[in-house]
mmCIF file of the N, C-alpha and C atoms, coordinates in Angstrom:
data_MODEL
# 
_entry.id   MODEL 
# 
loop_
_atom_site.group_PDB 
_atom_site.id 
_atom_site.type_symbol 
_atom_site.label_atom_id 
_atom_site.label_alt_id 
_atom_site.label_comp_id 
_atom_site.label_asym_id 
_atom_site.label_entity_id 
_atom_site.label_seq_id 
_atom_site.pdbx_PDB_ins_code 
_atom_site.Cartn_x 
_atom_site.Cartn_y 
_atom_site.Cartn_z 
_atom_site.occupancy 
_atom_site.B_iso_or_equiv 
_atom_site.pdbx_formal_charge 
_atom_site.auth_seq_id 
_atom_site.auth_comp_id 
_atom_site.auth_asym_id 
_atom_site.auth_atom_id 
_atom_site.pdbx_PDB_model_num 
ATOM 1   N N  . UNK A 1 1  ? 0.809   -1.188 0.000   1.00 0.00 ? 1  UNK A N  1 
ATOM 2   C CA . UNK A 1 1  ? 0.000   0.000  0.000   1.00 0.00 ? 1  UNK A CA 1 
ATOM 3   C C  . UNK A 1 1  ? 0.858   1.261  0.000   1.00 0.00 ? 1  UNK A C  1 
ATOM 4   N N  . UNK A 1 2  ? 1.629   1.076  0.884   1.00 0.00 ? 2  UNK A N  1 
ATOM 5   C CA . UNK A 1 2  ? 2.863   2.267  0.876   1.00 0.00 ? 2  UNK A CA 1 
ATOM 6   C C  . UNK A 1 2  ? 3.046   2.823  -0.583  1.00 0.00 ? 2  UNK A C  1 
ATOM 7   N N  . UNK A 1 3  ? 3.877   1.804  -1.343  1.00 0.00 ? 3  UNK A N  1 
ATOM 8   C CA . UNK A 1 3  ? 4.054   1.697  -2.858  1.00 0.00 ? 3  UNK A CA 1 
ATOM 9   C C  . UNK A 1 3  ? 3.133   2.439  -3.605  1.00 0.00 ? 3  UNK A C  1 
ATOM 10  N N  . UNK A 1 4  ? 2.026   2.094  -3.505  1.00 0.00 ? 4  UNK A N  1 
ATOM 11  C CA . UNK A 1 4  ? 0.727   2.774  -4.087  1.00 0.00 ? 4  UNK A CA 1 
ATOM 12  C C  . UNK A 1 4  ? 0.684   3.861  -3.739  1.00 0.00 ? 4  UNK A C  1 
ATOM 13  N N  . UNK A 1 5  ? 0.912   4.350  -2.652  1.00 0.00 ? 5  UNK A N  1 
ATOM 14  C CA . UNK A 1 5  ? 0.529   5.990  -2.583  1.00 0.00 ? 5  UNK A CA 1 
ATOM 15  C C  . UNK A 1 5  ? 1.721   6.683  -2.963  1.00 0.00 ? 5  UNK A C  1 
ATOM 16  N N  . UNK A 1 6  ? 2.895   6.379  -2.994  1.00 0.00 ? 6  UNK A N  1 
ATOM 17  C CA . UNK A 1 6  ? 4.004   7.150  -3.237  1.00 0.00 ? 6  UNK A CA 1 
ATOM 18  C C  . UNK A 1 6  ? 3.977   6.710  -4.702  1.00 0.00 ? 6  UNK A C  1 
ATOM 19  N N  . UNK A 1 7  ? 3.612   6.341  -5.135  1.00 0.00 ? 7  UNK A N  1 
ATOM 20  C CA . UNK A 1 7  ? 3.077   6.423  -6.976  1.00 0.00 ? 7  UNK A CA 1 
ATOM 21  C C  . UNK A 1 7  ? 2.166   6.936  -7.207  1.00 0.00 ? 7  UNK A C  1 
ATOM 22  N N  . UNK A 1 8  ? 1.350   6.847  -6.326  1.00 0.00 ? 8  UNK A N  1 
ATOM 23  C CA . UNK A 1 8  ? 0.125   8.260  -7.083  1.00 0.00 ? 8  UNK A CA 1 
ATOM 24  C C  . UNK A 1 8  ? 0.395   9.533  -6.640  1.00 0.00 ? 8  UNK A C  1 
ATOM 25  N N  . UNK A 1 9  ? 0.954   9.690  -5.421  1.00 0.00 ? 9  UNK A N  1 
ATOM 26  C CA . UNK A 1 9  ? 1.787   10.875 -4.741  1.00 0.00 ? 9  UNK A CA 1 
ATOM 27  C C  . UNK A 1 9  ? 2.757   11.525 -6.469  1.00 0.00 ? 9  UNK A C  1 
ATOM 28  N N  . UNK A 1 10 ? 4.026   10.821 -7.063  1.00 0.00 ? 10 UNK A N  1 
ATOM 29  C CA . UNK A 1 10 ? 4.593   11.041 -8.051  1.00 0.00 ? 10 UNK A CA 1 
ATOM 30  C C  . UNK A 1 10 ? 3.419   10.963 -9.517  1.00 0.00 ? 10 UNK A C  1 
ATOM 31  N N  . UNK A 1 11 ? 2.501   10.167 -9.552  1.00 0.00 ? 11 UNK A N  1 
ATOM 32  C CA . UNK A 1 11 ? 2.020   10.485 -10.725 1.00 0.00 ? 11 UNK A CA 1 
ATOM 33  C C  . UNK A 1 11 ? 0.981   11.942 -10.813 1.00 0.00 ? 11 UNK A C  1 
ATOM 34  N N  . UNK A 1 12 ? 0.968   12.256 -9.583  1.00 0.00 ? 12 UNK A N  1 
ATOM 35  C CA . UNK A 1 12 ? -0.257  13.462 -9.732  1.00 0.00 ? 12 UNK A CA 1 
ATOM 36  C C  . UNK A 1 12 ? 0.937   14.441 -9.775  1.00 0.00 ? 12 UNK A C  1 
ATOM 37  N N  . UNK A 1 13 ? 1.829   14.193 -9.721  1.00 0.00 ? 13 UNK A N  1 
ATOM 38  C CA . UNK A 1 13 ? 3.017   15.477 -10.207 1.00 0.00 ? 13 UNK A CA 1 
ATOM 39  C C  . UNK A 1 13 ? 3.261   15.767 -12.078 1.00 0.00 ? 13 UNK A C  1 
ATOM 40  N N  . UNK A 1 14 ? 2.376   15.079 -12.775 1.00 0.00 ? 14 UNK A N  1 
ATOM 41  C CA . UNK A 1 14 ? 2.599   15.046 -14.294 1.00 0.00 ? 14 UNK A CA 1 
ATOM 42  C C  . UNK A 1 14 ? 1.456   15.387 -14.746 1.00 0.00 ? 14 UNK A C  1 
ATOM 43  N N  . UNK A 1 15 ? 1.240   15.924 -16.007 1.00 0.00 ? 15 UNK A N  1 
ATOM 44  C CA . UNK A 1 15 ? 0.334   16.046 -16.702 1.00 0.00 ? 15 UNK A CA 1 
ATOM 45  C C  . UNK A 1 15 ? -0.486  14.773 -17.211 1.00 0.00 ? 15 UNK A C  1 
ATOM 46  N N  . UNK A 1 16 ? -1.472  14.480 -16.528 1.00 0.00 ? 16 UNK A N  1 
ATOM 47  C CA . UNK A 1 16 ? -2.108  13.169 -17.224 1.00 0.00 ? 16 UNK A CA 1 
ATOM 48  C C  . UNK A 1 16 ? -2.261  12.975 -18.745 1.00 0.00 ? 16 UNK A C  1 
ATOM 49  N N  . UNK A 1 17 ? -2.798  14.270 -19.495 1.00 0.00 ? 17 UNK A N  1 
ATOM 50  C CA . UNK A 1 17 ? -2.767  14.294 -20.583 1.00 0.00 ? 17 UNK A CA 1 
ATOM 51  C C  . UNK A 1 17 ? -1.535  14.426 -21.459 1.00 0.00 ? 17 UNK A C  1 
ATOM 52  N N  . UNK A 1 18 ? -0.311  14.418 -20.791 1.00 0.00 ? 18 UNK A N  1 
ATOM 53  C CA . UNK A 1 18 ? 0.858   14.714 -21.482 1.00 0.00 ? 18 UNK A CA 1 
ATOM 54  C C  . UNK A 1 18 ? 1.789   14.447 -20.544 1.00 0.00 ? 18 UNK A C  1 
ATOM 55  N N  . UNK A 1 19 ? 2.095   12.993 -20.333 1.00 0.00 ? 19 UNK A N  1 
ATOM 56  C CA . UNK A 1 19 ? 2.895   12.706 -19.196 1.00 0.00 ? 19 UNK A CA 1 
ATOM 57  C C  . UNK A 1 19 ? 4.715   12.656 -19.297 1.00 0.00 ? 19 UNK A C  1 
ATOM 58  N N  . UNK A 1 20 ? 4.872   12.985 -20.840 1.00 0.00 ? 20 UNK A N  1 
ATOM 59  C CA . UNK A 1 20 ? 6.253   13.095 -20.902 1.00 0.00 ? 20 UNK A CA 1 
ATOM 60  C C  . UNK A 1 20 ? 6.440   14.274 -21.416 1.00 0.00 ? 20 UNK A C  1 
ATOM 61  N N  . UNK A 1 21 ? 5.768   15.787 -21.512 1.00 0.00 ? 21 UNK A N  1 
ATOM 62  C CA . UNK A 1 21 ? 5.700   17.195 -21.549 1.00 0.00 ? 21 UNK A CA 1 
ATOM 63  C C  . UNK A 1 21 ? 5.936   17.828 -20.122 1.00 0.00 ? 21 UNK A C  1 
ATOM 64  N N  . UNK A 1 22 ? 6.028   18.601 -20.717 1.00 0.00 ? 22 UNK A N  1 
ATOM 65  C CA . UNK A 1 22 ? 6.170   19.300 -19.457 1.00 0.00 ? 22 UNK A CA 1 
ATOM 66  C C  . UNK A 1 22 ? 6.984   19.207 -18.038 1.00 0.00 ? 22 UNK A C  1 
ATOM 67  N N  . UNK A 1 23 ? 7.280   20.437 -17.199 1.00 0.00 ? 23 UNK A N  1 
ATOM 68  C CA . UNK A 1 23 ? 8.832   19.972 -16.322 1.00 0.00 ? 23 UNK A CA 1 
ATOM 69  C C  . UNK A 1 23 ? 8.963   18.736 -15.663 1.00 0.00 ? 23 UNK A C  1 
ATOM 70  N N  . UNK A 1 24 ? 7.945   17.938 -15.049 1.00 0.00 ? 24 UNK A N  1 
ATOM 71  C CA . UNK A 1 24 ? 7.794   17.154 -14.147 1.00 0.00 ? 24 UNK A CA 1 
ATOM 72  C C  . UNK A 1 24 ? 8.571   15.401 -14.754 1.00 0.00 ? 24 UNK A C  1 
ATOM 73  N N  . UNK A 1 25 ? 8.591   15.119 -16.194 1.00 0.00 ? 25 UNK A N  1 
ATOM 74  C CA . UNK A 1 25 ? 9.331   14.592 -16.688 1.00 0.00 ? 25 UNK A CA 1 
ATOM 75  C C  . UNK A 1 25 ? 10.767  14.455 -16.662 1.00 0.00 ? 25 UNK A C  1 
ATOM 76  N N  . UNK A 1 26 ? 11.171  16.104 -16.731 1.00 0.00 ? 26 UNK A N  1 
ATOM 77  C CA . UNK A 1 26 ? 12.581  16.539 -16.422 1.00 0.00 ? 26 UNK A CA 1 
ATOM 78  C C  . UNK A 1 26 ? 13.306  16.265 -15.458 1.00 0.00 ? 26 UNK A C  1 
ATOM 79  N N  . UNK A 1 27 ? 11.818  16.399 -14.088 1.00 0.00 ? 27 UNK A N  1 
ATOM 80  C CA . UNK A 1 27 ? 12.472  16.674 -12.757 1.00 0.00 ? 27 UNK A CA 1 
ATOM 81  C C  . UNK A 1 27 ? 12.690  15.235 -12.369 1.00 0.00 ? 27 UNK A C  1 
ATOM 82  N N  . UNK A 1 28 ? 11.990  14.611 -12.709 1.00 0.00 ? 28 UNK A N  1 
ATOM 83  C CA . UNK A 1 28 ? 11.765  12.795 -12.202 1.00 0.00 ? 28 UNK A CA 1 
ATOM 84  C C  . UNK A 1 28 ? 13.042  12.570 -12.593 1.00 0.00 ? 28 UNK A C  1 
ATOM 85  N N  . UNK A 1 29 ? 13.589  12.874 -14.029 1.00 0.00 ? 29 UNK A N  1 
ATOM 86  C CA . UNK A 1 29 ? 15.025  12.461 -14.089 1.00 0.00 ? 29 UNK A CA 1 
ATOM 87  C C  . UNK A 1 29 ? 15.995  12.439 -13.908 1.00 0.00 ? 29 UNK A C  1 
ATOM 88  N N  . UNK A 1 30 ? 16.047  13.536 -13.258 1.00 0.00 ? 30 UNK A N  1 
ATOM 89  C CA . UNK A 1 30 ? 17.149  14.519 -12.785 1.00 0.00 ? 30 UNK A CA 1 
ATOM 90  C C  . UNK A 1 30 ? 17.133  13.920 -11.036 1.00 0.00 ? 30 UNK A C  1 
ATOM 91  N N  . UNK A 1 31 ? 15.476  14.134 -10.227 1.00 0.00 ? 31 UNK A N  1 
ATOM 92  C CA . UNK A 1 31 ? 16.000  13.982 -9.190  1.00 0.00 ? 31 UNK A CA 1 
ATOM 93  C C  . UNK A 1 31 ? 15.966  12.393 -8.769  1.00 0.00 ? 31 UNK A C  1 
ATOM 94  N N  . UNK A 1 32 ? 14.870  11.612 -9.573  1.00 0.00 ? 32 UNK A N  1 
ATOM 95  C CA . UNK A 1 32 ? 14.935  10.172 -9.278  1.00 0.00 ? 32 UNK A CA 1 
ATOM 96  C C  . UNK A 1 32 ? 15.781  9.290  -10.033 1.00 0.00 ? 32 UNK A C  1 
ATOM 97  N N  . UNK A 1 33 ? 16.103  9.168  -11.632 1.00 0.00 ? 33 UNK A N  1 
ATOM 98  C CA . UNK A 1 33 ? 16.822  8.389  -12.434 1.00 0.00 ? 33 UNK A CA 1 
ATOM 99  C C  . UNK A 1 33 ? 17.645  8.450  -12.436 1.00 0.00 ? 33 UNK A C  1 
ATOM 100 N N  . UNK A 1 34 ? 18.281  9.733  -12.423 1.00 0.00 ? 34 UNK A N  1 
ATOM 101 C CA . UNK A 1 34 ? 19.821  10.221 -12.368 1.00 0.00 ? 34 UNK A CA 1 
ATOM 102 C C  . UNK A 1 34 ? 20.774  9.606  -11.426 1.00 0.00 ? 34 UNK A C  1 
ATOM 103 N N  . UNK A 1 35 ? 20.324  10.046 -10.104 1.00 0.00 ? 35 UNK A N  1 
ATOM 104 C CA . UNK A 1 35 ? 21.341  8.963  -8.921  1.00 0.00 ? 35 UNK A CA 1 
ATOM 105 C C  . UNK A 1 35 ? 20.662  8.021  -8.845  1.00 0.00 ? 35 UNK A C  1 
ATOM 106 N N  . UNK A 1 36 ? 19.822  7.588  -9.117  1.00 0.00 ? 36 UNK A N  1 
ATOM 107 C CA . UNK A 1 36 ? 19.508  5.523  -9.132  1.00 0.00 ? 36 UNK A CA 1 
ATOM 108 C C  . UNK A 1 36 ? 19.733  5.410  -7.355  1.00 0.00 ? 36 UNK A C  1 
ATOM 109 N N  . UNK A 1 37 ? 20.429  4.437  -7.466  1.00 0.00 ? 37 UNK A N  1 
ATOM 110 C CA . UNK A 1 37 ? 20.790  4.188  -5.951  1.00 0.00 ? 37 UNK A CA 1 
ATOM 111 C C  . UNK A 1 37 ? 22.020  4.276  -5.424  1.00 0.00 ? 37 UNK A C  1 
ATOM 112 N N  . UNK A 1 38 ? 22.195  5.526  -5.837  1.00 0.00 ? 38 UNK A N  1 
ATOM 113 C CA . UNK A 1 38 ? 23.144  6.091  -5.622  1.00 0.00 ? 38 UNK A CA 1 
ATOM 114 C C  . UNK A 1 38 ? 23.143  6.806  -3.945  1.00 0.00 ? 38 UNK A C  1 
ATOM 115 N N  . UNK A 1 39 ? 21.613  7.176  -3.651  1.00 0.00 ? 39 UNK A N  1 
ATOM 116 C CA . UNK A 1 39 ? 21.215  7.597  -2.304  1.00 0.00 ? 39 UNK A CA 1 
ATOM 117 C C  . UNK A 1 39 ? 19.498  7.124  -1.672  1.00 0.00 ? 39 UNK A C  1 
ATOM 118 N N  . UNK A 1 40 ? 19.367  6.981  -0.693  1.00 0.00 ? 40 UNK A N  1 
ATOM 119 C CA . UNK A 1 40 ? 18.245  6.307  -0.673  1.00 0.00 ? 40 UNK A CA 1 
ATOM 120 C C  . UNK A 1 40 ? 16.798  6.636  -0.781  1.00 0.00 ? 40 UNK A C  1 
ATOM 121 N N  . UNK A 1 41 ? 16.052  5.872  -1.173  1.00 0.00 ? 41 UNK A N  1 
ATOM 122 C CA . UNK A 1 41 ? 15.159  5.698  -2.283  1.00 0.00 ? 41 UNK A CA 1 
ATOM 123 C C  . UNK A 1 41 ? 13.818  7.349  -1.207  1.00 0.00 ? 41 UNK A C  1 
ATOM 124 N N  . UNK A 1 42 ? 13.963  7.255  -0.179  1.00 0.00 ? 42 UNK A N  1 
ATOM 125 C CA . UNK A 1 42 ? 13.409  8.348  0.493   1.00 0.00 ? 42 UNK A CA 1 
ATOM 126 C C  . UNK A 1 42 ? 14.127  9.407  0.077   1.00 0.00 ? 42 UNK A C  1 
ATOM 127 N N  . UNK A 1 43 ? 15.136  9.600  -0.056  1.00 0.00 ? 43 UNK A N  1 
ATOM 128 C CA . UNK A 1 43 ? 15.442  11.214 -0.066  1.00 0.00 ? 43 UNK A CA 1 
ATOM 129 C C  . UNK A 1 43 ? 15.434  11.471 -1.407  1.00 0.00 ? 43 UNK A C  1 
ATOM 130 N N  . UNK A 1 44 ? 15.451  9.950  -2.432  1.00 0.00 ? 44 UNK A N  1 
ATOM 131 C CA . UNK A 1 44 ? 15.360  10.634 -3.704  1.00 0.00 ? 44 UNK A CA 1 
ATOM 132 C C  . UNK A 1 44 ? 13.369  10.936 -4.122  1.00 0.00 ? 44 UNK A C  1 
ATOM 133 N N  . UNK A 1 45 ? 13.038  10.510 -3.226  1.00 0.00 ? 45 UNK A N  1 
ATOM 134 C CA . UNK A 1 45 ? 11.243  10.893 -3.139  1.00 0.00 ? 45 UNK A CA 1 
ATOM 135 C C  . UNK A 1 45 ? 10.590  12.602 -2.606  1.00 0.00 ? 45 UNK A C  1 
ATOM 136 N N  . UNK A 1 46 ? 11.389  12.786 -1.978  1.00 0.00 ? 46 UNK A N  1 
ATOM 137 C CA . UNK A 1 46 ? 11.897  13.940 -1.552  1.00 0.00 ? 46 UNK A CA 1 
ATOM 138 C C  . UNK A 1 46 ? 12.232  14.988 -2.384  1.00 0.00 ? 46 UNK A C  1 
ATOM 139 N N  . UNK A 1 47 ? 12.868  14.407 -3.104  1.00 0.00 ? 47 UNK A N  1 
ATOM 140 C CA . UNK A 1 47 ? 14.029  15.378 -3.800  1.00 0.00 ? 47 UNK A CA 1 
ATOM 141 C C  . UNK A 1 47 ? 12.813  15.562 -4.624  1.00 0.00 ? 47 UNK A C  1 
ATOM 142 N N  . UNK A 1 48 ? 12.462  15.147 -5.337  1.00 0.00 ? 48 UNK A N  1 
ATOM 143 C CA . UNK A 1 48 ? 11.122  14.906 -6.620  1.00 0.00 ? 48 UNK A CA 1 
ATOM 144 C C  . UNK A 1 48 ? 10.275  15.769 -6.027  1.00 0.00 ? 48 UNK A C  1 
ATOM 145 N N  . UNK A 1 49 ? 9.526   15.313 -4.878  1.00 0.00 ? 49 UNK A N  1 
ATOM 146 C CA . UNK A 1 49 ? 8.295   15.528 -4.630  1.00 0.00 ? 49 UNK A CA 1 
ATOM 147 C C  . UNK A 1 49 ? 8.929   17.705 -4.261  1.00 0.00 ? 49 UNK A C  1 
ATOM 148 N N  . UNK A 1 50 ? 9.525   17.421 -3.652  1.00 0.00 ? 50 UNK A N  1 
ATOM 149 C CA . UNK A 1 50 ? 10.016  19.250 -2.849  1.00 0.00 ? 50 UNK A CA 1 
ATOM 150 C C  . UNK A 1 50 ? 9.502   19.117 -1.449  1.00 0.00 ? 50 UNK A C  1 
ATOM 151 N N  . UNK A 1 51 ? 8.759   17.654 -1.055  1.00 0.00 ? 51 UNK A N  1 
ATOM 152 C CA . UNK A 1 51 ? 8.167   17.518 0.251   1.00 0.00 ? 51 UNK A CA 1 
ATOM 153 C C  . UNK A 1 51 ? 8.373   16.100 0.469   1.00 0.00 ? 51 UNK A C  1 
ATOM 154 N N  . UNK A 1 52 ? 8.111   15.516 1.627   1.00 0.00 ? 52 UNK A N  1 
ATOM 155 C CA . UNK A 1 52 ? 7.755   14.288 2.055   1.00 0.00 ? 52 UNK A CA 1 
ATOM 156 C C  . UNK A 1 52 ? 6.368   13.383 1.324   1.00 0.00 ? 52 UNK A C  1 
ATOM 157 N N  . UNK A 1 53 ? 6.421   12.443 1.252   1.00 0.00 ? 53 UNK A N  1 
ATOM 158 C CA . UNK A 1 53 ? 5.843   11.898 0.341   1.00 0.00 ? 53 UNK A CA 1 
ATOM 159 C C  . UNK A 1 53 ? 3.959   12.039 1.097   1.00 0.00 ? 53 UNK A C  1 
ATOM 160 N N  . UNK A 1 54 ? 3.393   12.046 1.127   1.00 0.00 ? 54 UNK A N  1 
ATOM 161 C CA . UNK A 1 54 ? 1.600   11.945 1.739   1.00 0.00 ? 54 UNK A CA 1 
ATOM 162 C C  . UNK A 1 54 ? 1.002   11.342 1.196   1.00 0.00 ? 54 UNK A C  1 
ATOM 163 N N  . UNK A 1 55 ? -0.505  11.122 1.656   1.00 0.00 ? 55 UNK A N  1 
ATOM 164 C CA . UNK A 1 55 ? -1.497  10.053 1.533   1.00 0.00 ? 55 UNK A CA 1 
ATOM 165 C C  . UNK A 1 55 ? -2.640  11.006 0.684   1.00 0.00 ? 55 UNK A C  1 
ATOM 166 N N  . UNK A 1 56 ? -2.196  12.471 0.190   1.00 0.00 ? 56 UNK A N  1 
ATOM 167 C CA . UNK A 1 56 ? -3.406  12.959 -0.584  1.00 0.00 ? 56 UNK A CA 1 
ATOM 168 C C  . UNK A 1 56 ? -3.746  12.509 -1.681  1.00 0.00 ? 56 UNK A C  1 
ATOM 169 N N  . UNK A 1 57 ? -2.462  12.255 -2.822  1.00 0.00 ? 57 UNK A N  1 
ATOM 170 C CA . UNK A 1 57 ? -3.506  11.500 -4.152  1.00 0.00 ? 57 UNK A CA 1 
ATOM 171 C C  . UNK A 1 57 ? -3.513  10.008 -4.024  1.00 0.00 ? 57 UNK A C  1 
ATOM 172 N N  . UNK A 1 58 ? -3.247  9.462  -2.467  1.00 0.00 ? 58 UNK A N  1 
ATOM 173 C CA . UNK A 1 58 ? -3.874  8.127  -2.441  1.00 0.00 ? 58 UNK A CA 1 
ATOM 174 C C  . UNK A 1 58 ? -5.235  8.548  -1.933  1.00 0.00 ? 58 UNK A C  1 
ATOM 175 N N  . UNK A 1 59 ? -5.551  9.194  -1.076  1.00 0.00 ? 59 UNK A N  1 
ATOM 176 C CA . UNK A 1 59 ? -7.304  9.624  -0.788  1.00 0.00 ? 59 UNK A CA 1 
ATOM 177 C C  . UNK A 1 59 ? -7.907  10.072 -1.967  1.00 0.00 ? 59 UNK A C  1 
ATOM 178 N N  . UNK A 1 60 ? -7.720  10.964 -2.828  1.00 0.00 ? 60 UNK A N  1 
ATOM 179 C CA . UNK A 1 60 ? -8.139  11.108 -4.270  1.00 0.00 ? 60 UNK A CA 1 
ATOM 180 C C  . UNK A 1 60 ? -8.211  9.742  -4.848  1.00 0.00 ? 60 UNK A C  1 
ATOM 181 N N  . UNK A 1 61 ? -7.689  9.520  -5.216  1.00 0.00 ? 61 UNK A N  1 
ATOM 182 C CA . UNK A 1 61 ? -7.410  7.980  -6.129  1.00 0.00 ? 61 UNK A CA 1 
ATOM 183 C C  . UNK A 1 61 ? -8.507  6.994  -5.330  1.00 0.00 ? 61 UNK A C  1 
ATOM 184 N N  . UNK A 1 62 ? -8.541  6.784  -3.845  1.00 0.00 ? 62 UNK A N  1 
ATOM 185 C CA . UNK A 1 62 ? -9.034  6.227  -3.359  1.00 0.00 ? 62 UNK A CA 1 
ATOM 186 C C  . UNK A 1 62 ? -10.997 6.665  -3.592  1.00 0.00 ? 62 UNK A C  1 
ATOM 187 N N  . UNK A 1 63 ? -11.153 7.901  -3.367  1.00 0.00 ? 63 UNK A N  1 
ATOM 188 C CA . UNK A 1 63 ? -12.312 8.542  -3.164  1.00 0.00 ? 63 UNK A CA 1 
ATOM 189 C C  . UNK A 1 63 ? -13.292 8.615  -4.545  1.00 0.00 ? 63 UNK A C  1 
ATOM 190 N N  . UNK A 1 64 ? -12.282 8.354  -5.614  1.00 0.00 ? 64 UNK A N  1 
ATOM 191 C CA . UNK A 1 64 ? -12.174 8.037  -7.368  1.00 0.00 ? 64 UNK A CA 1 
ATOM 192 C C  . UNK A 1 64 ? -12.860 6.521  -7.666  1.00 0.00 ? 64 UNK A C  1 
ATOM 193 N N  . UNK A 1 65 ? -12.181 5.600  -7.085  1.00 0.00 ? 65 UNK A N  1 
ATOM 194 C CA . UNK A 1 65 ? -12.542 4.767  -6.923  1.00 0.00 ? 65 UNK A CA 1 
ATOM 195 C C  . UNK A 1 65 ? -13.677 4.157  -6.438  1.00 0.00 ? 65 UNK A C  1 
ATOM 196 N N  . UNK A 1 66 ? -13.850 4.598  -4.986  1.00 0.00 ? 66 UNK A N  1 
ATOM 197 C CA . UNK A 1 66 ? -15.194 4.081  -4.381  1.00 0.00 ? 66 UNK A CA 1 
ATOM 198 C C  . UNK A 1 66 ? -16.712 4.891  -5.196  1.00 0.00 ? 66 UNK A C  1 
ATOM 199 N N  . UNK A 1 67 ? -16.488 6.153  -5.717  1.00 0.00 ? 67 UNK A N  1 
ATOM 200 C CA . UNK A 1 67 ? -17.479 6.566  -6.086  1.00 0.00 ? 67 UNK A CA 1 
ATOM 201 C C  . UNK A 1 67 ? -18.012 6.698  -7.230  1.00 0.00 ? 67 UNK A C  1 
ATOM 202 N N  . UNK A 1 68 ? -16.227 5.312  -8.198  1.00 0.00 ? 68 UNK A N  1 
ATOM 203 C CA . UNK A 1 68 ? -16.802 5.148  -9.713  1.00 0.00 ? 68 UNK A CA 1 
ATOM 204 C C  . UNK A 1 68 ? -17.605 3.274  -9.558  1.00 0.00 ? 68 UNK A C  1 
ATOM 205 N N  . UNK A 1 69 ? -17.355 2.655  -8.223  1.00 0.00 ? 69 UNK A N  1 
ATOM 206 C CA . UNK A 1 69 ? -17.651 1.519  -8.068  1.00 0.00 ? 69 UNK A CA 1 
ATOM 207 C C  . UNK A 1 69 ? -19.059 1.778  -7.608  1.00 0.00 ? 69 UNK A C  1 
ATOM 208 N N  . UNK A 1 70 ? -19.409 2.876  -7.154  1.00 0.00 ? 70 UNK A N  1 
ATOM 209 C CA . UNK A 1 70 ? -21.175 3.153  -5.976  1.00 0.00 ? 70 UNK A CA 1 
ATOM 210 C C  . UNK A 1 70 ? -22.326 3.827  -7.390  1.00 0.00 ? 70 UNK A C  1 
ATOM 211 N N  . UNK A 1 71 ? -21.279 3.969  -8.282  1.00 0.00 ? 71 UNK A N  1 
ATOM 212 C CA . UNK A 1 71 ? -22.264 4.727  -9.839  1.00 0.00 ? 71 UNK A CA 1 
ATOM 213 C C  . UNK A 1 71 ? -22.530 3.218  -10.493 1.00 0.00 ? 71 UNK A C  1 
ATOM 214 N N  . UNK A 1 72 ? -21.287 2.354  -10.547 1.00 0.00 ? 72 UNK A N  1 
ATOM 215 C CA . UNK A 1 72 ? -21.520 1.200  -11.909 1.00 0.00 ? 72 UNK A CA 1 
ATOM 216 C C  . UNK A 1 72 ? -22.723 0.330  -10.791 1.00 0.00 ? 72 UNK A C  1 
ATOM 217 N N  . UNK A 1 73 ? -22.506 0.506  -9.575  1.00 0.00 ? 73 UNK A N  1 
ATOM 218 C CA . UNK A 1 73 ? -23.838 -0.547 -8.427  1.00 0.00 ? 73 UNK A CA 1 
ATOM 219 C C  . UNK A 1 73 ? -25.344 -0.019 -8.570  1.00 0.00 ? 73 UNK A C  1 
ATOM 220 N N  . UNK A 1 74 ? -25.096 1.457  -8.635  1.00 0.00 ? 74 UNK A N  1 
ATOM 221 C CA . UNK A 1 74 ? -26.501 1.624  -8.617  1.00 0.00 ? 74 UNK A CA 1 
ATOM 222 C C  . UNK A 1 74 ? -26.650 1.792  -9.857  1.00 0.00 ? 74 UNK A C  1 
ATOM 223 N N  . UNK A 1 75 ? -26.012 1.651  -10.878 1.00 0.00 ? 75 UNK A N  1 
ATOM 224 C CA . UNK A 1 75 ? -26.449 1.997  -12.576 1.00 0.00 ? 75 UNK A CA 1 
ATOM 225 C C  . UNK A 1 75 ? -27.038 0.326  -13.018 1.00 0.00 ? 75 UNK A C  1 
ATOM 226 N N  . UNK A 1 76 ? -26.426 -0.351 -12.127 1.00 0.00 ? 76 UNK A N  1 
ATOM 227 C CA . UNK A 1 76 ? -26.742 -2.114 -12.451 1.00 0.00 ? 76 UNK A CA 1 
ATOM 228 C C  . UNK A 1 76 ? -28.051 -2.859 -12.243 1.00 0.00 ? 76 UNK A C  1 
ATOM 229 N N  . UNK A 1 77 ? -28.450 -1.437 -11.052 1.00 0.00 ? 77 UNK A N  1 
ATOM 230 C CA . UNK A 1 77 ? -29.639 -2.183 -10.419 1.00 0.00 ? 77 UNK A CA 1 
ATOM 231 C C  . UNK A 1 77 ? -31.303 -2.229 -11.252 1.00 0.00 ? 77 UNK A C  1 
# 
C-alpha cells in the first residue's frame, strides 16, 4: 500500500494528458533516475516531490474509486 501511494503521490506530479511534456518529466530524471541508488530511495522521493511523500492523491485515487464503483452498483440495479 505504501508503494501505491508514493506512486500516485509522483504520478499526480505530471500532466495526465501529457505525461512526458512538461517539467515534471525533467524533474523525475534529474532527481529520481539520475542517482539511481546512488542515495536512498526516500530522499530521492523527496528530492522529486520538494516535500515528504503523503497520503493525498492516495485519498483522491481512493475517493475516485469508491465513487466510480457506488455509480456502476446503482447503474446495475
Amino acid at each position: 500500500m505504501l508503494d501505491k501511494a508514493i506512486a500516485l503521490d509522483f504520478f499526480a506530479q505530471f500532466d495526465a494528458r501529457n505525461l512526458l511534456g512538461g517539467p515534471a518529466g525533467m524533474r523525475y530524471r534529474q532527481a529520481v533516475l539520475a542517482p539511481g541508488s546512488t542515495r536512498p530511495a526516500a530522499e530521492l522521493a523527496r528530492d522529486f516531490l520538494g516535500r515528504e511523500p503523503n497520503l493525498d492523491a492516495y485519498r483522491r485515487w481512493m475517493l475516485a474509486e469508491f465513487d466510480a464503483e457506488a455509480k456502476s452498483s446503482s447503474a446495475a440495479r
